[in-house]
TIRODREN-217872 format. One line per 4 residues: number of its first residue (from 1); their letters; for each residue x, y, z of C-alpha. Coordinates in Angstrom, 3 decimals, m for minus. Layout:
residues N
NUM = a = X Y Z | ... $
END
This chain:
residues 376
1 = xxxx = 0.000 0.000 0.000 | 2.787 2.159 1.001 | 4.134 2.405 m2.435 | 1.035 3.770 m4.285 $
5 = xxxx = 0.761 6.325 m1.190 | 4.306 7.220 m2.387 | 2.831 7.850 m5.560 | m0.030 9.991 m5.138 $
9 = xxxx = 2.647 12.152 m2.636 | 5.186 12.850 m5.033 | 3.000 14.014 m7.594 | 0.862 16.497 m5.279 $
13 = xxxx = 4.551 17.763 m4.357 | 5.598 17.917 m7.531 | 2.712 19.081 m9.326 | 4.650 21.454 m11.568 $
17 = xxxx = 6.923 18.897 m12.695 | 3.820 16.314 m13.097 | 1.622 18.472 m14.921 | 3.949 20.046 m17.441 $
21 = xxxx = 4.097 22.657 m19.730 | 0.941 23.586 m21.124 | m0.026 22.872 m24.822 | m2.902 23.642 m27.067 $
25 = xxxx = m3.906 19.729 m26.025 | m3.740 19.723 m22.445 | m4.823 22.888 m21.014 | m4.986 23.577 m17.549 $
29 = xxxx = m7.718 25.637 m14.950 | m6.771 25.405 m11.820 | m9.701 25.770 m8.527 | m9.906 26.051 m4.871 $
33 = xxxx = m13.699 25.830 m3.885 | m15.471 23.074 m3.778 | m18.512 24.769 m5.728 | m16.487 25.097 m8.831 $
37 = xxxx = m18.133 22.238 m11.453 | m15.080 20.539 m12.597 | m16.873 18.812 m14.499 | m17.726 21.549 m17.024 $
41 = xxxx = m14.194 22.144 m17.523 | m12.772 18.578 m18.055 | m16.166 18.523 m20.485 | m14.590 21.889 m22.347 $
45 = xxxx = m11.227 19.606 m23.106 | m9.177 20.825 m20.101 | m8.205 19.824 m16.984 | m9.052 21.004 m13.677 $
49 = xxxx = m6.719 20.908 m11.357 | m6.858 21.038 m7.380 | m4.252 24.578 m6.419 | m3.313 24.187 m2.796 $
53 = xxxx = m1.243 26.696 m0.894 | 2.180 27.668 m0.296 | 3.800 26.401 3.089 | 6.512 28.805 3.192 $
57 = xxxx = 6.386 32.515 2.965 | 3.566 34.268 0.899 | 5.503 37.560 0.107 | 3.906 38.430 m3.106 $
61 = xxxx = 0.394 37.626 m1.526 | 1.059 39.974 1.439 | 2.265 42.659 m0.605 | m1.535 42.959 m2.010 $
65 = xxxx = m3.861 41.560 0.626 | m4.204 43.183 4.357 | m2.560 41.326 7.440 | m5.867 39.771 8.822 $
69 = xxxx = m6.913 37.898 5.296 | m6.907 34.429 5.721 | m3.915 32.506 5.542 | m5.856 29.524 3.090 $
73 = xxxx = m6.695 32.396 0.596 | m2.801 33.677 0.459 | m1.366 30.443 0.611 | m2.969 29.817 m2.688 $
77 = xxxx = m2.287 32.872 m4.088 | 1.291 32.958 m3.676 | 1.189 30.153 m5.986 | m0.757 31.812 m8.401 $
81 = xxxx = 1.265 35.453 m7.860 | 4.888 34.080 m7.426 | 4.731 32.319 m10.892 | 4.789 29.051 m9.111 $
85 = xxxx = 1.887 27.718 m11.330 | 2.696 28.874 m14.682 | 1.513 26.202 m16.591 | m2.343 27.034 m16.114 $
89 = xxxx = m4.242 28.567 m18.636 | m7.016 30.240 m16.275 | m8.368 29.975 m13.109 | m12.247 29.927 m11.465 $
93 = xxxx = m12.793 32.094 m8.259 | m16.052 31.720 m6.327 | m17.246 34.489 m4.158 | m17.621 32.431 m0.621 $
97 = xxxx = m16.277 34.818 1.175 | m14.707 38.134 0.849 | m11.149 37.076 0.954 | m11.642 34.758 m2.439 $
101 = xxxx = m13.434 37.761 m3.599 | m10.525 39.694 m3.085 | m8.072 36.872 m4.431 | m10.495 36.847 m7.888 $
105 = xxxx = m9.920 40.767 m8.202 | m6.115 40.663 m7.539 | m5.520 37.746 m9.796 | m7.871 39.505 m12.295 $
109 = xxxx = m5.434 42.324 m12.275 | m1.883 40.902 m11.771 | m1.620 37.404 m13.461 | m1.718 37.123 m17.293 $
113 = xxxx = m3.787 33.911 m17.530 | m6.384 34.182 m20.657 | m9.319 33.328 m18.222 | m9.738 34.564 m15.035 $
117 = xxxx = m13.660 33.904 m13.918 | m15.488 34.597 m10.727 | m18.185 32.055 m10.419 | m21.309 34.102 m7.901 $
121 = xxxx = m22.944 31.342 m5.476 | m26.147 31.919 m3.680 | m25.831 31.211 m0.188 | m29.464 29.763 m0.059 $
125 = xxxx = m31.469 27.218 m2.370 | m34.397 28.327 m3.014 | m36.457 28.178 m6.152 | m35.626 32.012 m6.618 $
129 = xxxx = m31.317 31.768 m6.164 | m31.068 27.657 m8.066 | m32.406 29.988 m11.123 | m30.197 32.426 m10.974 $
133 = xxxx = m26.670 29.996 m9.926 | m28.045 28.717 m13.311 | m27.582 31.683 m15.297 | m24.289 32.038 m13.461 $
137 = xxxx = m23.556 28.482 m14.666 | m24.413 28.989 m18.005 | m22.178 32.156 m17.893 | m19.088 30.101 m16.796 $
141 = xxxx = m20.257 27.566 m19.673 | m19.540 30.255 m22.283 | m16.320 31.344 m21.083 | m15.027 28.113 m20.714 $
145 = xxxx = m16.202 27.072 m24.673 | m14.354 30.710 m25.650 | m10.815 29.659 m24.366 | m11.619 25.927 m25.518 $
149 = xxxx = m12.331 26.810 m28.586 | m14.816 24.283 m28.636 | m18.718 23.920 m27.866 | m19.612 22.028 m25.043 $
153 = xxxx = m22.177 19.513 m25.954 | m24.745 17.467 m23.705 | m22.688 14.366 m24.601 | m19.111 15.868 m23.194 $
157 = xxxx = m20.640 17.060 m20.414 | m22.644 13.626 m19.426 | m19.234 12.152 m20.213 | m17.511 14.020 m17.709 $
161 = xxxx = m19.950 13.903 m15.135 | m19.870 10.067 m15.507 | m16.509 9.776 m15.708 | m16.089 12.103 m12.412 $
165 = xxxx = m19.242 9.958 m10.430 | m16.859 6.874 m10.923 | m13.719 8.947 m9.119 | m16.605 10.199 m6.318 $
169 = xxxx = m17.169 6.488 m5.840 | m14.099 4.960 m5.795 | m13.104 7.871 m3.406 | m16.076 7.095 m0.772 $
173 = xxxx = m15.808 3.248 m0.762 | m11.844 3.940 m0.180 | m13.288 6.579 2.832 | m15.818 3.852 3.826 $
177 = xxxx = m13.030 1.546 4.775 | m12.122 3.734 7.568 | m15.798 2.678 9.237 | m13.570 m0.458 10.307 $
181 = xxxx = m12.845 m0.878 13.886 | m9.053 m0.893 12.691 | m9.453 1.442 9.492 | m6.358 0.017 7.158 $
185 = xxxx = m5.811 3.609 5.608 | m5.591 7.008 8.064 | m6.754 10.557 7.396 | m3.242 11.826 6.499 $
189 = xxxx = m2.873 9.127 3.740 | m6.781 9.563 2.648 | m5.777 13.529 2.195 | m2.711 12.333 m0.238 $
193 = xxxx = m5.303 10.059 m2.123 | m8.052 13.173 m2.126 | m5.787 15.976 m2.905 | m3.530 14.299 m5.723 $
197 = xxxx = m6.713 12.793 m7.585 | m8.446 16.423 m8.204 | m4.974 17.348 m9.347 | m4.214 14.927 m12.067 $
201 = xxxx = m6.396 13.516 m15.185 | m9.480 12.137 m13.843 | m9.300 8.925 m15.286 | m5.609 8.653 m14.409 $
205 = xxxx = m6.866 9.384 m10.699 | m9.651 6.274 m11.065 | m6.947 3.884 m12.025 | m4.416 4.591 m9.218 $
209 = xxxx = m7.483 4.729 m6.476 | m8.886 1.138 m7.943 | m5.491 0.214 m7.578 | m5.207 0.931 m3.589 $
213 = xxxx = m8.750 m0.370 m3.108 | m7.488 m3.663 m4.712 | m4.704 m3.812 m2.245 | m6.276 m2.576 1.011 $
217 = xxxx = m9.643 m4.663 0.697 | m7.631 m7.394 0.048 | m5.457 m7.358 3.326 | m7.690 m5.935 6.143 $
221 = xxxx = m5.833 m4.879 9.085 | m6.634 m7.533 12.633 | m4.644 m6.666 14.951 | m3.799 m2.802 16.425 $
225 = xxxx = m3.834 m1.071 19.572 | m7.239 0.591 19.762 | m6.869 4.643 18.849 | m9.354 7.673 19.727 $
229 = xxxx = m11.350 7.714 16.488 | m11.625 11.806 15.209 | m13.797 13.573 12.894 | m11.853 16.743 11.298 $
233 = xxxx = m13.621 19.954 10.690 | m13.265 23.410 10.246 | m11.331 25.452 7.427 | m9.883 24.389 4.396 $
237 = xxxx = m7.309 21.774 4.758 | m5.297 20.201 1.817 | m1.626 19.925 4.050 | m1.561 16.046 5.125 $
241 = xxxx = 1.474 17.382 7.462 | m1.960 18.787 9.370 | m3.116 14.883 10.250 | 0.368 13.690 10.444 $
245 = xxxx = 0.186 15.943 13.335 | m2.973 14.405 14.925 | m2.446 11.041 13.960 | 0.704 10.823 15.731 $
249 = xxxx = m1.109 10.604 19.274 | m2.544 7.431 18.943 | m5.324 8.827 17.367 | m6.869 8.077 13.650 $
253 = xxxx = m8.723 10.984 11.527 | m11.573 8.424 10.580 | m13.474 11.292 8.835 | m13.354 14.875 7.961 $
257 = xxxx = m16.365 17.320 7.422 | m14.628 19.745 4.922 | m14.534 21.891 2.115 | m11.659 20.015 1.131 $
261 = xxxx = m12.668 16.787 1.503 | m15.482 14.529 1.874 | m17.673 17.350 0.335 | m15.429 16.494 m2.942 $
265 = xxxx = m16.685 12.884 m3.438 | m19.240 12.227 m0.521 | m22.403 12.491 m3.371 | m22.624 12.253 m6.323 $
269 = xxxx = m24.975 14.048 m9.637 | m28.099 12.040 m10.155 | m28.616 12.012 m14.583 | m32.171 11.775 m14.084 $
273 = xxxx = m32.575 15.718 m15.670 | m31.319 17.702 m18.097 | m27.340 17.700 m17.519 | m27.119 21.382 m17.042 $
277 = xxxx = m29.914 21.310 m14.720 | m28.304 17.872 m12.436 | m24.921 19.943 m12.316 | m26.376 23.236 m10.704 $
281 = xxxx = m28.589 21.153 m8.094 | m25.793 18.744 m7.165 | m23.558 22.048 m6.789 | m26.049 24.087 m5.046 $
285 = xxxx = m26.439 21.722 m2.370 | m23.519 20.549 m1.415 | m23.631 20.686 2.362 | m19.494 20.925 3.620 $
289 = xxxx = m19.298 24.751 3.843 | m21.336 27.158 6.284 | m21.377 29.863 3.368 | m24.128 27.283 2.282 $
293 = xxxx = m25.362 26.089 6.114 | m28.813 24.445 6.045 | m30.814 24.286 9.037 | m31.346 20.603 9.302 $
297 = xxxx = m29.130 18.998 6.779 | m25.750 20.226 7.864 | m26.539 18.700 11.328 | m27.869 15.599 10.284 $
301 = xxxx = m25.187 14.527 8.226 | m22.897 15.035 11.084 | m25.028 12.919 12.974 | m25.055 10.554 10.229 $
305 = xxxx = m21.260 10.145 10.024 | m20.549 10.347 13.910 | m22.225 6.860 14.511 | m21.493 5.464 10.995 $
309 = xxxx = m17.422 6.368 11.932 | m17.992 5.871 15.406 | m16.579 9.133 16.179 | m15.193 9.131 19.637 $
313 = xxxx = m13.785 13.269 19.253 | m13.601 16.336 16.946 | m11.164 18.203 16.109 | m12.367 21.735 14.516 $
317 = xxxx = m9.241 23.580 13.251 | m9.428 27.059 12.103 | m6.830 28.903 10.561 | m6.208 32.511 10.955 $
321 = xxxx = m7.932 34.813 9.103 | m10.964 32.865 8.281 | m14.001 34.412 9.107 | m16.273 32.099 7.717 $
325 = xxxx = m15.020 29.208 10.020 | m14.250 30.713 12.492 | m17.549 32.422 13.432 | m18.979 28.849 12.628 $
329 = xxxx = m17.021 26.684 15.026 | m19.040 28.201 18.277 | m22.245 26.859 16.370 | m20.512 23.683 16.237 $
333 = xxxx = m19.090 23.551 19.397 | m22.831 23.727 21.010 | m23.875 21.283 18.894 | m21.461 18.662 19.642 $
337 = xxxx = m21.498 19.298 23.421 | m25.847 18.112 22.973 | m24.586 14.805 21.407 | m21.840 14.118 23.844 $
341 = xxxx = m19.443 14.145 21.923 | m15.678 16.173 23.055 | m14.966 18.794 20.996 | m11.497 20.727 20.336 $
345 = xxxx = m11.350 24.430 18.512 | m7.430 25.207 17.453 | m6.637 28.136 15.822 | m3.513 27.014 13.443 $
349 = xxxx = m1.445 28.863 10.477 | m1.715 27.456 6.925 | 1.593 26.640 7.244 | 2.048 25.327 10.352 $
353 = xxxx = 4.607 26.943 12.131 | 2.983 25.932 15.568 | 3.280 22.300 14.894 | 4.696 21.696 18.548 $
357 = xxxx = 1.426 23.747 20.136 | m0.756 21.454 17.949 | 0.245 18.356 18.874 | 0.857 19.337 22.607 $
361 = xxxx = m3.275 20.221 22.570 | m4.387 17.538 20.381 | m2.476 15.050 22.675 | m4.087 16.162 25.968 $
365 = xxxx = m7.291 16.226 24.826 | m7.402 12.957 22.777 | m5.375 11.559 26.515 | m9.168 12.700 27.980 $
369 = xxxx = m11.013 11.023 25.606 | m8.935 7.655 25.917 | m9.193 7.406 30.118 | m13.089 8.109 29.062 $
373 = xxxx = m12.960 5.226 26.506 | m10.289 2.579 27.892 | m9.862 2.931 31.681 | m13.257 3.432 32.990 $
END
Protein backbone atom coordinates (compact mmCIF):
# COMPACT_ATOMS: atom_id res chain seq x y z
CA UNK A 1 0.00 0.00 0.00
CA UNK A 2 2.79 2.16 1.00
CA UNK A 3 4.13 2.40 -2.43
CA UNK A 4 1.04 3.77 -4.29
CA UNK A 5 0.76 6.33 -1.19
CA UNK A 6 4.31 7.22 -2.39
CA UNK A 7 2.83 7.85 -5.56
CA UNK A 8 -0.03 9.99 -5.14
CA UNK A 9 2.65 12.15 -2.64
CA UNK A 10 5.19 12.85 -5.03
CA UNK A 11 3.00 14.01 -7.59
CA UNK A 12 0.86 16.50 -5.28
CA UNK A 13 4.55 17.76 -4.36
CA UNK A 14 5.60 17.92 -7.53
CA UNK A 15 2.71 19.08 -9.33
CA UNK A 16 4.65 21.45 -11.57
CA UNK A 17 6.92 18.90 -12.70
CA UNK A 18 3.82 16.31 -13.10
CA UNK A 19 1.62 18.47 -14.92
CA UNK A 20 3.95 20.05 -17.44
CA UNK A 21 4.10 22.66 -19.73
CA UNK A 22 0.94 23.59 -21.12
CA UNK A 23 -0.03 22.87 -24.82
CA UNK A 24 -2.90 23.64 -27.07
CA UNK A 25 -3.91 19.73 -26.03
CA UNK A 26 -3.74 19.72 -22.45
CA UNK A 27 -4.82 22.89 -21.01
CA UNK A 28 -4.99 23.58 -17.55
CA UNK A 29 -7.72 25.64 -14.95
CA UNK A 30 -6.77 25.40 -11.82
CA UNK A 31 -9.70 25.77 -8.53
CA UNK A 32 -9.91 26.05 -4.87
CA UNK A 33 -13.70 25.83 -3.88
CA UNK A 34 -15.47 23.07 -3.78
CA UNK A 35 -18.51 24.77 -5.73
CA UNK A 36 -16.49 25.10 -8.83
CA UNK A 37 -18.13 22.24 -11.45
CA UNK A 38 -15.08 20.54 -12.60
CA UNK A 39 -16.87 18.81 -14.50
CA UNK A 40 -17.73 21.55 -17.02
CA UNK A 41 -14.19 22.14 -17.52
CA UNK A 42 -12.77 18.58 -18.05
CA UNK A 43 -16.17 18.52 -20.48
CA UNK A 44 -14.59 21.89 -22.35
CA UNK A 45 -11.23 19.61 -23.11
CA UNK A 46 -9.18 20.82 -20.10
CA UNK A 47 -8.21 19.82 -16.98
CA UNK A 48 -9.05 21.00 -13.68
CA UNK A 49 -6.72 20.91 -11.36
CA UNK A 50 -6.86 21.04 -7.38
CA UNK A 51 -4.25 24.58 -6.42
CA UNK A 52 -3.31 24.19 -2.80
CA UNK A 53 -1.24 26.70 -0.89
CA UNK A 54 2.18 27.67 -0.30
CA UNK A 55 3.80 26.40 3.09
CA UNK A 56 6.51 28.81 3.19
CA UNK A 57 6.39 32.52 2.96
CA UNK A 58 3.57 34.27 0.90
CA UNK A 59 5.50 37.56 0.11
CA UNK A 60 3.91 38.43 -3.11
CA UNK A 61 0.39 37.63 -1.53
CA UNK A 62 1.06 39.97 1.44
CA UNK A 63 2.27 42.66 -0.61
CA UNK A 64 -1.53 42.96 -2.01
CA UNK A 65 -3.86 41.56 0.63
CA UNK A 66 -4.20 43.18 4.36
CA UNK A 67 -2.56 41.33 7.44
CA UNK A 68 -5.87 39.77 8.82
CA UNK A 69 -6.91 37.90 5.30
CA UNK A 70 -6.91 34.43 5.72
CA UNK A 71 -3.92 32.51 5.54
CA UNK A 72 -5.86 29.52 3.09
CA UNK A 73 -6.69 32.40 0.60
CA UNK A 74 -2.80 33.68 0.46
CA UNK A 75 -1.37 30.44 0.61
CA UNK A 76 -2.97 29.82 -2.69
CA UNK A 77 -2.29 32.87 -4.09
CA UNK A 78 1.29 32.96 -3.68
CA UNK A 79 1.19 30.15 -5.99
CA UNK A 80 -0.76 31.81 -8.40
CA UNK A 81 1.27 35.45 -7.86
CA UNK A 82 4.89 34.08 -7.43
CA UNK A 83 4.73 32.32 -10.89
CA UNK A 84 4.79 29.05 -9.11
CA UNK A 85 1.89 27.72 -11.33
CA UNK A 86 2.70 28.87 -14.68
CA UNK A 87 1.51 26.20 -16.59
CA UNK A 88 -2.34 27.03 -16.11
CA UNK A 89 -4.24 28.57 -18.64
CA UNK A 90 -7.02 30.24 -16.27
CA UNK A 91 -8.37 29.98 -13.11
CA UNK A 92 -12.25 29.93 -11.46
CA UNK A 93 -12.79 32.09 -8.26
CA UNK A 94 -16.05 31.72 -6.33
CA UNK A 95 -17.25 34.49 -4.16
CA UNK A 96 -17.62 32.43 -0.62
CA UNK A 97 -16.28 34.82 1.18
CA UNK A 98 -14.71 38.13 0.85
CA UNK A 99 -11.15 37.08 0.95
CA UNK A 100 -11.64 34.76 -2.44
CA UNK A 101 -13.43 37.76 -3.60
CA UNK A 102 -10.53 39.69 -3.09
CA UNK A 103 -8.07 36.87 -4.43
CA UNK A 104 -10.49 36.85 -7.89
CA UNK A 105 -9.92 40.77 -8.20
CA UNK A 106 -6.11 40.66 -7.54
CA UNK A 107 -5.52 37.75 -9.80
CA UNK A 108 -7.87 39.50 -12.30
CA UNK A 109 -5.43 42.32 -12.28
CA UNK A 110 -1.88 40.90 -11.77
CA UNK A 111 -1.62 37.40 -13.46
CA UNK A 112 -1.72 37.12 -17.29
CA UNK A 113 -3.79 33.91 -17.53
CA UNK A 114 -6.38 34.18 -20.66
CA UNK A 115 -9.32 33.33 -18.22
CA UNK A 116 -9.74 34.56 -15.04
CA UNK A 117 -13.66 33.90 -13.92
CA UNK A 118 -15.49 34.60 -10.73
CA UNK A 119 -18.19 32.06 -10.42
CA UNK A 120 -21.31 34.10 -7.90
CA UNK A 121 -22.94 31.34 -5.48
CA UNK A 122 -26.15 31.92 -3.68
CA UNK A 123 -25.83 31.21 -0.19
CA UNK A 124 -29.46 29.76 -0.06
CA UNK A 125 -31.47 27.22 -2.37
CA UNK A 126 -34.40 28.33 -3.01
CA UNK A 127 -36.46 28.18 -6.15
CA UNK A 128 -35.63 32.01 -6.62
CA UNK A 129 -31.32 31.77 -6.16
CA UNK A 130 -31.07 27.66 -8.07
CA UNK A 131 -32.41 29.99 -11.12
CA UNK A 132 -30.20 32.43 -10.97
CA UNK A 133 -26.67 30.00 -9.93
CA UNK A 134 -28.05 28.72 -13.31
CA UNK A 135 -27.58 31.68 -15.30
CA UNK A 136 -24.29 32.04 -13.46
CA UNK A 137 -23.56 28.48 -14.67
CA UNK A 138 -24.41 28.99 -18.01
CA UNK A 139 -22.18 32.16 -17.89
CA UNK A 140 -19.09 30.10 -16.80
CA UNK A 141 -20.26 27.57 -19.67
CA UNK A 142 -19.54 30.25 -22.28
CA UNK A 143 -16.32 31.34 -21.08
CA UNK A 144 -15.03 28.11 -20.71
CA UNK A 145 -16.20 27.07 -24.67
CA UNK A 146 -14.35 30.71 -25.65
CA UNK A 147 -10.82 29.66 -24.37
CA UNK A 148 -11.62 25.93 -25.52
CA UNK A 149 -12.33 26.81 -28.59
CA UNK A 150 -14.82 24.28 -28.64
CA UNK A 151 -18.72 23.92 -27.87
CA UNK A 152 -19.61 22.03 -25.04
CA UNK A 153 -22.18 19.51 -25.95
CA UNK A 154 -24.75 17.47 -23.70
CA UNK A 155 -22.69 14.37 -24.60
CA UNK A 156 -19.11 15.87 -23.19
CA UNK A 157 -20.64 17.06 -20.41
CA UNK A 158 -22.64 13.63 -19.43
CA UNK A 159 -19.23 12.15 -20.21
CA UNK A 160 -17.51 14.02 -17.71
CA UNK A 161 -19.95 13.90 -15.14
CA UNK A 162 -19.87 10.07 -15.51
CA UNK A 163 -16.51 9.78 -15.71
CA UNK A 164 -16.09 12.10 -12.41
CA UNK A 165 -19.24 9.96 -10.43
CA UNK A 166 -16.86 6.87 -10.92
CA UNK A 167 -13.72 8.95 -9.12
CA UNK A 168 -16.61 10.20 -6.32
CA UNK A 169 -17.17 6.49 -5.84
CA UNK A 170 -14.10 4.96 -5.79
CA UNK A 171 -13.10 7.87 -3.41
CA UNK A 172 -16.08 7.09 -0.77
CA UNK A 173 -15.81 3.25 -0.76
CA UNK A 174 -11.84 3.94 -0.18
CA UNK A 175 -13.29 6.58 2.83
CA UNK A 176 -15.82 3.85 3.83
CA UNK A 177 -13.03 1.55 4.77
CA UNK A 178 -12.12 3.73 7.57
CA UNK A 179 -15.80 2.68 9.24
CA UNK A 180 -13.57 -0.46 10.31
CA UNK A 181 -12.85 -0.88 13.89
CA UNK A 182 -9.05 -0.89 12.69
CA UNK A 183 -9.45 1.44 9.49
CA UNK A 184 -6.36 0.02 7.16
CA UNK A 185 -5.81 3.61 5.61
CA UNK A 186 -5.59 7.01 8.06
CA UNK A 187 -6.75 10.56 7.40
CA UNK A 188 -3.24 11.83 6.50
CA UNK A 189 -2.87 9.13 3.74
CA UNK A 190 -6.78 9.56 2.65
CA UNK A 191 -5.78 13.53 2.19
CA UNK A 192 -2.71 12.33 -0.24
CA UNK A 193 -5.30 10.06 -2.12
CA UNK A 194 -8.05 13.17 -2.13
CA UNK A 195 -5.79 15.98 -2.91
CA UNK A 196 -3.53 14.30 -5.72
CA UNK A 197 -6.71 12.79 -7.59
CA UNK A 198 -8.45 16.42 -8.20
CA UNK A 199 -4.97 17.35 -9.35
CA UNK A 200 -4.21 14.93 -12.07
CA UNK A 201 -6.40 13.52 -15.18
CA UNK A 202 -9.48 12.14 -13.84
CA UNK A 203 -9.30 8.93 -15.29
CA UNK A 204 -5.61 8.65 -14.41
CA UNK A 205 -6.87 9.38 -10.70
CA UNK A 206 -9.65 6.27 -11.07
CA UNK A 207 -6.95 3.88 -12.02
CA UNK A 208 -4.42 4.59 -9.22
CA UNK A 209 -7.48 4.73 -6.48
CA UNK A 210 -8.89 1.14 -7.94
CA UNK A 211 -5.49 0.21 -7.58
CA UNK A 212 -5.21 0.93 -3.59
CA UNK A 213 -8.75 -0.37 -3.11
CA UNK A 214 -7.49 -3.66 -4.71
CA UNK A 215 -4.70 -3.81 -2.25
CA UNK A 216 -6.28 -2.58 1.01
CA UNK A 217 -9.64 -4.66 0.70
CA UNK A 218 -7.63 -7.39 0.05
CA UNK A 219 -5.46 -7.36 3.33
CA UNK A 220 -7.69 -5.94 6.14
CA UNK A 221 -5.83 -4.88 9.08
CA UNK A 222 -6.63 -7.53 12.63
CA UNK A 223 -4.64 -6.67 14.95
CA UNK A 224 -3.80 -2.80 16.43
CA UNK A 225 -3.83 -1.07 19.57
CA UNK A 226 -7.24 0.59 19.76
CA UNK A 227 -6.87 4.64 18.85
CA UNK A 228 -9.35 7.67 19.73
CA UNK A 229 -11.35 7.71 16.49
CA UNK A 230 -11.62 11.81 15.21
CA UNK A 231 -13.80 13.57 12.89
CA UNK A 232 -11.85 16.74 11.30
CA UNK A 233 -13.62 19.95 10.69
CA UNK A 234 -13.27 23.41 10.25
CA UNK A 235 -11.33 25.45 7.43
CA UNK A 236 -9.88 24.39 4.40
CA UNK A 237 -7.31 21.77 4.76
CA UNK A 238 -5.30 20.20 1.82
CA UNK A 239 -1.63 19.92 4.05
CA UNK A 240 -1.56 16.05 5.12
CA UNK A 241 1.47 17.38 7.46
CA UNK A 242 -1.96 18.79 9.37
CA UNK A 243 -3.12 14.88 10.25
CA UNK A 244 0.37 13.69 10.44
CA UNK A 245 0.19 15.94 13.34
CA UNK A 246 -2.97 14.40 14.93
CA UNK A 247 -2.45 11.04 13.96
CA UNK A 248 0.70 10.82 15.73
CA UNK A 249 -1.11 10.60 19.27
CA UNK A 250 -2.54 7.43 18.94
CA UNK A 251 -5.32 8.83 17.37
CA UNK A 252 -6.87 8.08 13.65
CA UNK A 253 -8.72 10.98 11.53
CA UNK A 254 -11.57 8.42 10.58
CA UNK A 255 -13.47 11.29 8.83
CA UNK A 256 -13.35 14.88 7.96
CA UNK A 257 -16.37 17.32 7.42
CA UNK A 258 -14.63 19.75 4.92
CA UNK A 259 -14.53 21.89 2.12
CA UNK A 260 -11.66 20.02 1.13
CA UNK A 261 -12.67 16.79 1.50
CA UNK A 262 -15.48 14.53 1.87
CA UNK A 263 -17.67 17.35 0.33
CA UNK A 264 -15.43 16.49 -2.94
CA UNK A 265 -16.68 12.88 -3.44
CA UNK A 266 -19.24 12.23 -0.52
CA UNK A 267 -22.40 12.49 -3.37
CA UNK A 268 -22.62 12.25 -6.32
CA UNK A 269 -24.97 14.05 -9.64
CA UNK A 270 -28.10 12.04 -10.16
CA UNK A 271 -28.62 12.01 -14.58
CA UNK A 272 -32.17 11.77 -14.08
CA UNK A 273 -32.58 15.72 -15.67
CA UNK A 274 -31.32 17.70 -18.10
CA UNK A 275 -27.34 17.70 -17.52
CA UNK A 276 -27.12 21.38 -17.04
CA UNK A 277 -29.91 21.31 -14.72
CA UNK A 278 -28.30 17.87 -12.44
CA UNK A 279 -24.92 19.94 -12.32
CA UNK A 280 -26.38 23.24 -10.70
CA UNK A 281 -28.59 21.15 -8.09
CA UNK A 282 -25.79 18.74 -7.16
CA UNK A 283 -23.56 22.05 -6.79
CA UNK A 284 -26.05 24.09 -5.05
CA UNK A 285 -26.44 21.72 -2.37
CA UNK A 286 -23.52 20.55 -1.42
CA UNK A 287 -23.63 20.69 2.36
CA UNK A 288 -19.49 20.92 3.62
CA UNK A 289 -19.30 24.75 3.84
CA UNK A 290 -21.34 27.16 6.28
CA UNK A 291 -21.38 29.86 3.37
CA UNK A 292 -24.13 27.28 2.28
CA UNK A 293 -25.36 26.09 6.11
CA UNK A 294 -28.81 24.45 6.04
CA UNK A 295 -30.81 24.29 9.04
CA UNK A 296 -31.35 20.60 9.30
CA UNK A 297 -29.13 19.00 6.78
CA UNK A 298 -25.75 20.23 7.86
CA UNK A 299 -26.54 18.70 11.33
CA UNK A 300 -27.87 15.60 10.28
CA UNK A 301 -25.19 14.53 8.23
CA UNK A 302 -22.90 15.03 11.08
CA UNK A 303 -25.03 12.92 12.97
CA UNK A 304 -25.06 10.55 10.23
CA UNK A 305 -21.26 10.14 10.02
CA UNK A 306 -20.55 10.35 13.91
CA UNK A 307 -22.22 6.86 14.51
CA UNK A 308 -21.49 5.46 10.99
CA UNK A 309 -17.42 6.37 11.93
CA UNK A 310 -17.99 5.87 15.41
CA UNK A 311 -16.58 9.13 16.18
CA UNK A 312 -15.19 9.13 19.64
CA UNK A 313 -13.78 13.27 19.25
CA UNK A 314 -13.60 16.34 16.95
CA UNK A 315 -11.16 18.20 16.11
CA UNK A 316 -12.37 21.73 14.52
CA UNK A 317 -9.24 23.58 13.25
CA UNK A 318 -9.43 27.06 12.10
CA UNK A 319 -6.83 28.90 10.56
CA UNK A 320 -6.21 32.51 10.95
CA UNK A 321 -7.93 34.81 9.10
CA UNK A 322 -10.96 32.87 8.28
CA UNK A 323 -14.00 34.41 9.11
CA UNK A 324 -16.27 32.10 7.72
CA UNK A 325 -15.02 29.21 10.02
CA UNK A 326 -14.25 30.71 12.49
CA UNK A 327 -17.55 32.42 13.43
CA UNK A 328 -18.98 28.85 12.63
CA UNK A 329 -17.02 26.68 15.03
CA UNK A 330 -19.04 28.20 18.28
CA UNK A 331 -22.24 26.86 16.37
CA UNK A 332 -20.51 23.68 16.24
CA UNK A 333 -19.09 23.55 19.40
CA UNK A 334 -22.83 23.73 21.01
CA UNK A 335 -23.88 21.28 18.89
CA UNK A 336 -21.46 18.66 19.64
CA UNK A 337 -21.50 19.30 23.42
CA UNK A 338 -25.85 18.11 22.97
CA UNK A 339 -24.59 14.81 21.41
CA UNK A 340 -21.84 14.12 23.84
CA UNK A 341 -19.44 14.14 21.92
CA UNK A 342 -15.68 16.17 23.05
CA UNK A 343 -14.97 18.79 21.00
CA UNK A 344 -11.50 20.73 20.34
CA UNK A 345 -11.35 24.43 18.51
CA UNK A 346 -7.43 25.21 17.45
CA UNK A 347 -6.64 28.14 15.82
CA UNK A 348 -3.51 27.01 13.44
CA UNK A 349 -1.44 28.86 10.48
CA UNK A 350 -1.72 27.46 6.93
CA UNK A 351 1.59 26.64 7.24
CA UNK A 352 2.05 25.33 10.35
CA UNK A 353 4.61 26.94 12.13
CA UNK A 354 2.98 25.93 15.57
CA UNK A 355 3.28 22.30 14.89
CA UNK A 356 4.70 21.70 18.55
CA UNK A 357 1.43 23.75 20.14
CA UNK A 358 -0.76 21.45 17.95
CA UNK A 359 0.24 18.36 18.87
CA UNK A 360 0.86 19.34 22.61
CA UNK A 361 -3.28 20.22 22.57
CA UNK A 362 -4.39 17.54 20.38
CA UNK A 363 -2.48 15.05 22.67
CA UNK A 364 -4.09 16.16 25.97
CA UNK A 365 -7.29 16.23 24.83
CA UNK A 366 -7.40 12.96 22.78
CA UNK A 367 -5.38 11.56 26.51
CA UNK A 368 -9.17 12.70 27.98
CA UNK A 369 -11.01 11.02 25.61
CA UNK A 370 -8.94 7.66 25.92
CA UNK A 371 -9.19 7.41 30.12
CA UNK A 372 -13.09 8.11 29.06
CA UNK A 373 -12.96 5.23 26.51
CA UNK A 374 -10.29 2.58 27.89
CA UNK A 375 -9.86 2.93 31.68
CA UNK A 376 -13.26 3.43 32.99
Amino acid sequence: MQDLIDIFRHTRTHRDQMLGSVTETSRRVGWTCGFVPIELIHAAGLLPVKVTGSNGRTTHADALFHTNVCQYVKGYMEELLSGALTNLTGFVAVDSCVSARRAFDICSSKTSMPLVHLLNVPNTNTFLTKGYFRTKMDALKERLETIAGMEITENDLKASIETMNTLRALLKRLSMLRTLDVPPINGSDMMEVLITSFMIEPKQAIVLVENLLQQLEGNPVNHEEPKVRLLIMGSPLDDPRFLDIVEDTQTVAVIDNLCTGTSLYWDRISLNKPVMEALSDYYIHKPACPYMFYKDKLPNHLKEICSLFKVNGVIYQEIEGCALHGGAGAIFQRYFQDLNIPFLRINRDYGLLRAGQIKIRVQAFCEMIRDDLFYD
